[in-house]
N, C-alpha and C positions, 0 to 999 in steps of 0.2 A: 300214776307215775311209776309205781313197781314193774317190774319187768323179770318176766324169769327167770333169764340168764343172771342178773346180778341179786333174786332172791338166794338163789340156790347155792351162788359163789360168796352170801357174805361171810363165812365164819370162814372158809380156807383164804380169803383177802385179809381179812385182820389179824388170821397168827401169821400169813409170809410177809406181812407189809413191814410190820416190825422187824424180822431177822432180817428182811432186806436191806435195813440199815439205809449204809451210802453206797451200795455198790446192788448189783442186779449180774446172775450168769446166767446164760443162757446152755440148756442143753448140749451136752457135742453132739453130733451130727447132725443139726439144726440147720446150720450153714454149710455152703460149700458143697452142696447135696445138690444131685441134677439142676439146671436150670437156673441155678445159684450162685453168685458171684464165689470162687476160691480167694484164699488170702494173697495173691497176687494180680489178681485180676482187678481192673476200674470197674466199680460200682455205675449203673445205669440211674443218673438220678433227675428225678422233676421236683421241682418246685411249684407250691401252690402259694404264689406270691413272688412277685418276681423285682417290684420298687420299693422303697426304703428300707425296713428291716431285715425284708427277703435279701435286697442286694449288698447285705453285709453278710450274711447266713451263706448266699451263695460265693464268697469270696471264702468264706472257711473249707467248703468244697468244693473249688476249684480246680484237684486235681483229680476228679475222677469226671465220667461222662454227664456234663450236663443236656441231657437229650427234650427236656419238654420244659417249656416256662410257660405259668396259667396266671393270669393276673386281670383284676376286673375293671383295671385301668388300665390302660396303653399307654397313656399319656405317662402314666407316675412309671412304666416298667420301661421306658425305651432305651434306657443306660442301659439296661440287662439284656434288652434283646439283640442292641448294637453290639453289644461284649459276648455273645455266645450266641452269633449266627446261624448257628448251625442246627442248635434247638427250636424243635417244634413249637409254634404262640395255639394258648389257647387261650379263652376267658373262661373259662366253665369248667370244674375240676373234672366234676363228674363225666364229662364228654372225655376230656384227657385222659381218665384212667378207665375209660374202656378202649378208648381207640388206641392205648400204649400197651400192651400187655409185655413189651421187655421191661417194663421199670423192673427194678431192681429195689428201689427206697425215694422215700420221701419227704421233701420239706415243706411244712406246713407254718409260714409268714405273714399272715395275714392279720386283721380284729379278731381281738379276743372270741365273740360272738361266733365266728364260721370254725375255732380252731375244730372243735370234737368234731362239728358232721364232717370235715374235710380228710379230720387223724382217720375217722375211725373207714371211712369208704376207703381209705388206704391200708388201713389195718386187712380188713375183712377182705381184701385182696392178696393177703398175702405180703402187703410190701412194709420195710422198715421204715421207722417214721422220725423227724428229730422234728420234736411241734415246738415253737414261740412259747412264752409265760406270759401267763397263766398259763395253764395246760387247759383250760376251758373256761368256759363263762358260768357254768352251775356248776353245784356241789353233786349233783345229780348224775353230772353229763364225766366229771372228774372221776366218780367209780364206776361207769359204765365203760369209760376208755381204759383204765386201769386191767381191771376185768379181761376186757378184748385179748388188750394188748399180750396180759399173760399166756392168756388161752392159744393165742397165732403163735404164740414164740416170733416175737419179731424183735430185733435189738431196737431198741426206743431211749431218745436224751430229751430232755427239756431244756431248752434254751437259755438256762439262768448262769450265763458264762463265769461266773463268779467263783463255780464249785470246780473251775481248775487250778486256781488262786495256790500259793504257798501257801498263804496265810490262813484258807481256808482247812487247808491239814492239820497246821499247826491249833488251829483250837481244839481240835479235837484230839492230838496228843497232849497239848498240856494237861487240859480239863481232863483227860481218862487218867495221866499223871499227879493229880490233886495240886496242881498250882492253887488252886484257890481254894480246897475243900469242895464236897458236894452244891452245887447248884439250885438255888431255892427259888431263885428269880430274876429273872429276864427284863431288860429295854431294849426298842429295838426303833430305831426312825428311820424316814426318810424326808426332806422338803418336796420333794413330790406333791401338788403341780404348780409346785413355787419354785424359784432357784435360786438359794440363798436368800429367801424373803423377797427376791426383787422383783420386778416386772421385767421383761412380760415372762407369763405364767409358760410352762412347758404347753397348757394346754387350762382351757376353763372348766372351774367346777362351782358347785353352788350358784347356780345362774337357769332365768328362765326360759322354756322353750320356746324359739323362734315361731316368728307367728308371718314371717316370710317365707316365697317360697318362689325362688331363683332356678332359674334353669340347669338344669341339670348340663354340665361338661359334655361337649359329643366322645370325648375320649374315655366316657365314664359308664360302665353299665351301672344305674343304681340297684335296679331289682335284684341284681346276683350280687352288690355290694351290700347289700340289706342280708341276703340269705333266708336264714331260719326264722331273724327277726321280725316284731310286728311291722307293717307296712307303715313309713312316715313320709312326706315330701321331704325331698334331697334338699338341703342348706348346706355350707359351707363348715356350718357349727358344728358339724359330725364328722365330714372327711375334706381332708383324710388326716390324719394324726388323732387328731382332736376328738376322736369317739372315746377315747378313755373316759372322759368325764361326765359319760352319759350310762346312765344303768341297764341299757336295752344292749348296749356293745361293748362297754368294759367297767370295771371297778374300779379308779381312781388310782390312786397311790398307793393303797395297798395292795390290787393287783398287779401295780406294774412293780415297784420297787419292795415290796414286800416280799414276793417270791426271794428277790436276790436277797435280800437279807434276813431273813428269816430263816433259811436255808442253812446255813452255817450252826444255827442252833436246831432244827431237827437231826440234822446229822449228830453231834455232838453227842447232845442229849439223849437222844434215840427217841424223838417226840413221835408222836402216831396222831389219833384221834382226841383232842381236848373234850372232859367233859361238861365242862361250862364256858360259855362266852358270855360276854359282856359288854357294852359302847355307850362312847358320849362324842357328838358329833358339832360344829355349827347348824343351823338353820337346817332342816328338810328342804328339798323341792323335789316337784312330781318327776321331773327325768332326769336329774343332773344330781350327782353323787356331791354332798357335802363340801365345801373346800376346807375345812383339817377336819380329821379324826382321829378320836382314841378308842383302841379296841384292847379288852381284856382277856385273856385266856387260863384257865386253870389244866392241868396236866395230872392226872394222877402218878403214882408211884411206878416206875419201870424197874425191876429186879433190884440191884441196891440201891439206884439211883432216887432220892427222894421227891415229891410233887412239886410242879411248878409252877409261877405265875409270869406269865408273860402278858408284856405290854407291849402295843404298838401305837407309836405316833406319827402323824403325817401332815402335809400343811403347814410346817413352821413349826408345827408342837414339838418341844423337847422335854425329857424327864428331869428330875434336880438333876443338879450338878453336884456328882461326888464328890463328899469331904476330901478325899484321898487323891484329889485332882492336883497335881504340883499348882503354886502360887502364879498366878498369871494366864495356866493355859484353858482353852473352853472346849466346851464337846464341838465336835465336825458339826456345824449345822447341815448338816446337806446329808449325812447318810452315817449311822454308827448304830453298834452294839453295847449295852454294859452289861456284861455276866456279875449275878452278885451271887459268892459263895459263902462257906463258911466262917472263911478264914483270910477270905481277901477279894477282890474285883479285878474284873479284865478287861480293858475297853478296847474294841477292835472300830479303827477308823476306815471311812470310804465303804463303799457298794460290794454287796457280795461277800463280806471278809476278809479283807484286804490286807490289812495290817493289824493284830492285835499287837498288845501289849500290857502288860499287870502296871496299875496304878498303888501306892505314888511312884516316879520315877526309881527313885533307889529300890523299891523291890525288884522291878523288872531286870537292873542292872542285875542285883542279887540273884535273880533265879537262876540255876544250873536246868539247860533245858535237856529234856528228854531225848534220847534215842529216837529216829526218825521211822516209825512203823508202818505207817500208811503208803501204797505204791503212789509216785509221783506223776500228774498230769502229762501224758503225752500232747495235749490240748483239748480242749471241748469238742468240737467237730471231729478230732483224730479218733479220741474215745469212741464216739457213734460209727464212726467210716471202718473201723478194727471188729468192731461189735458185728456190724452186717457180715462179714466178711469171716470173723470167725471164731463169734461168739461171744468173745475177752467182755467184762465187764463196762460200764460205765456207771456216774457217778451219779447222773440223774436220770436215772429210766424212769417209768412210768411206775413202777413200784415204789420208789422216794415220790415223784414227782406227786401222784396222783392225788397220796393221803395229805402233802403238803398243802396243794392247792383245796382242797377241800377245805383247807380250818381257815386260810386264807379266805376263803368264800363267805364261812359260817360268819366271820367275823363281821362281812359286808352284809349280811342277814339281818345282823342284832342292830347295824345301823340304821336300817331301811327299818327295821320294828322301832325307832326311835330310840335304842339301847337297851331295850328289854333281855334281862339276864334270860341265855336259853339253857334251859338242859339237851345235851348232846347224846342221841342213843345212836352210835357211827350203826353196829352192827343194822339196824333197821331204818337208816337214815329217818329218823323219828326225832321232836323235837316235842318230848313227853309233856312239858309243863306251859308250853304255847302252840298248840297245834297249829292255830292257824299262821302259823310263819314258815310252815310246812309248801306254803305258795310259792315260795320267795327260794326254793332247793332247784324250781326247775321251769317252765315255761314250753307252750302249748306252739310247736313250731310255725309258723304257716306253711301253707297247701304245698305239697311237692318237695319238700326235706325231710328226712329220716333223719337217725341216730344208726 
């Protein structure tokens, strides 16, 4: 599984992953350099995904040149292809980014599963990339693109539109403010793939694999919708949406909603690499990720900042309900944070960090907020299309992104090990006290896919 390039890179990724914080620059004269879009000029951009998530992705960058759309369905991309006639269709990224060589940048919309082999044939090209969240499907494939990406200088966002948010600022001026004293411990939920407990499910989990095998869509290539993945017959039960809940193409609820919120408190906190995880799940089954889980994390000490323990719920799971909750109101079922500090709680409602606020109400009234320090969101996409163009920061490059998705993973790790506490050695992606869950970091592509 080791590989040179990111043996050689891991001690310079773990001291810049931390000062990278929430922000990422990129060299000056990086951009804007022969060949290279200037900060006035439209951006050449493809997308690898061009139906559902892609054609909200590509609505964020709509005003620069949409020139290629690649997508392994026709049938799910035709909204996009009708809306930007003028771009090239492919189904096969790989074909597209050699027969394009003006791209400019890249969007990468697809299953968790293809995002890394798709980021990184873009990277290794040279071009910018703004990937979907998860930032990958392994914990593996997360420091290898991480890595890359530094190495290309390419401006690079992650999807988790949330970290444009007010609200998402604002925690991390209070909390560097001492609204609540130092931070000792983290909740963090989503109902994720419930919705508000009800039916029907965003998508199935804890359920057995289909033992039918329907024909496959003429509008559907399945073998390039598969990718890297093991070879399975096409069912319904996988795509399209619906692979979240299957561990061969995504992580459940904590891959998809845990990125968004989770986010809010790496930033904050200035979280890196956990050195223990933890879980307790419903039921196992062979392909199909739990329907709720609780995942544990421990945080060592960052400069005065003291160690943390962070919880995550999903599936309906909620943590107590704080004493300090005014009489009547209840946590967000559907998606919240509760910061617990020294001296007091901050519970931030809705996805991504939305809205905090200090519990009980009369404190919040009471608090005198701080001075606004943090630069304010131009937009999620605006961040990334500035970035190519001329370097300016963003708020989730691949240096926030990468170490995030990674603990996000480890987490689905300790679940697939049944909850087995892991020790975490990030530097040598090593799992000292259970090796053999060492399996579960990465996966043997099939024939004809790189990294």
């Amino acid at each position: 599984m080791q590989n040179p390039h990111i043996a050689c890179s891991r001690r310079r990724f773990l001291h810049t992953s931390a000062a990278a914080g929430a922000f990422s620059l990129l060299p000056s004269g990086v951009l804007g350099a022969p060949g290279r879009p200037g900060a006035n000029d439209r951006l050449n951009i493809a997308s690898i995904g061009a139906g559902g998530r892609a054609a909200d992705d590509l609505d964020g960058v709509k005003s620069e040149n949409i020139v290629a759309l690649c997508d392994v369905d026709w049938g799910g991309a035709a909204e996009s292809f009708e809306r930007f006639p003028k771009a090239k269709r492919y189904r096969d990224f790989r074909m597209m980014l050699d027969a394009e060589p003006g791209i400019d940048a890249v969007l990468v919309a697809i299953p968790d599963h293809c995002h890394a082999v798709a980021a990184m044939a873009a990277i290794k090209r040279g071009k910018h990339v703004y990937c979907e969240k998860p930032l990958t499907h392994t914990v593996y494939e997360a420091r290898a693109l991480t890595l890359a990406a530094r190495e290309a200088k390419v401006a690079t966002q992650m999807g988790n539109q949330g970290m444009e948010f007010e609200g998402n600022r604002l925690i991390n001026e209070w909390l560097a403010d001492g609204a609540i004293g130092p931070v000792r411990e983290v909740h963090v939920w989503s109902d994720r793939p419930t919705h508000r407990g009800k039916l029907p499910l965003w998508w199935a989990q804890g359920v057995d694999t289909p033992t039918d095998t329907p024909a496959v869509p003429d509008h559907l290539d399945w073998d390039l919708w598969l990718g890297p993945a093991p070879w399975r017959p096409y069912h319904p039960a996988y795509a399209p949406f619906r692979w979240r809940g299957w561990w061969d193409y995504g992580s459940g609820g904590l891959g998809d909603m845990g990125i968004h919120n989770l986010a809010p408190v790496f930033s904050a906190l200035e979280l890196g690499a956990p050195t223990r995880v933890s879980a307790s799940s419903t039921p196992l089954y062979p392909d199909s990720v739990p329907a709720a889980n609780l995942v544990h994390y421990e945080f060592a000490a960052r400069g005065n900042q003291p160690p943390v323990k962070l919880h995550w719920y999903d599936g309906g799971l909620l943590p107590e309900r704080p004493e300090e909750l005014d009489a009547g109101a209840i946590l967000d079922p559907e998606d919240g944070i509760l910061f617990v500090g020294d001296t007091g709680k901050m519970l931030v409602e809705g996805w991504g960090g939305r809205s905090p606020r200090l519990i009980p109400a009369a404190r919040n009234t009471a608090y005198r907020r701080p001075p606004k320090t943090l630069p304010r969101s131009v937009g999620h996409y605006r961040e990334w299309i500035n970035a190519c163009k001329t370097g300016s920061p963003t708020r989730s490059s691949f240096d926030f992104a990468g170490p995030l998705t990674e603990a996000v993973l480890l987490g689905m790790v300790s679940v697939r090990m049944g909850g087995e506490k892991l020790s975490w050695d990030s530097a040598n992606l090593k799992i000292p006290n259970l090796p053999e869950a060492e399996r579960l970091l990465h996966y043997p592509y099939r024939s004809g896919w790189t990294l």
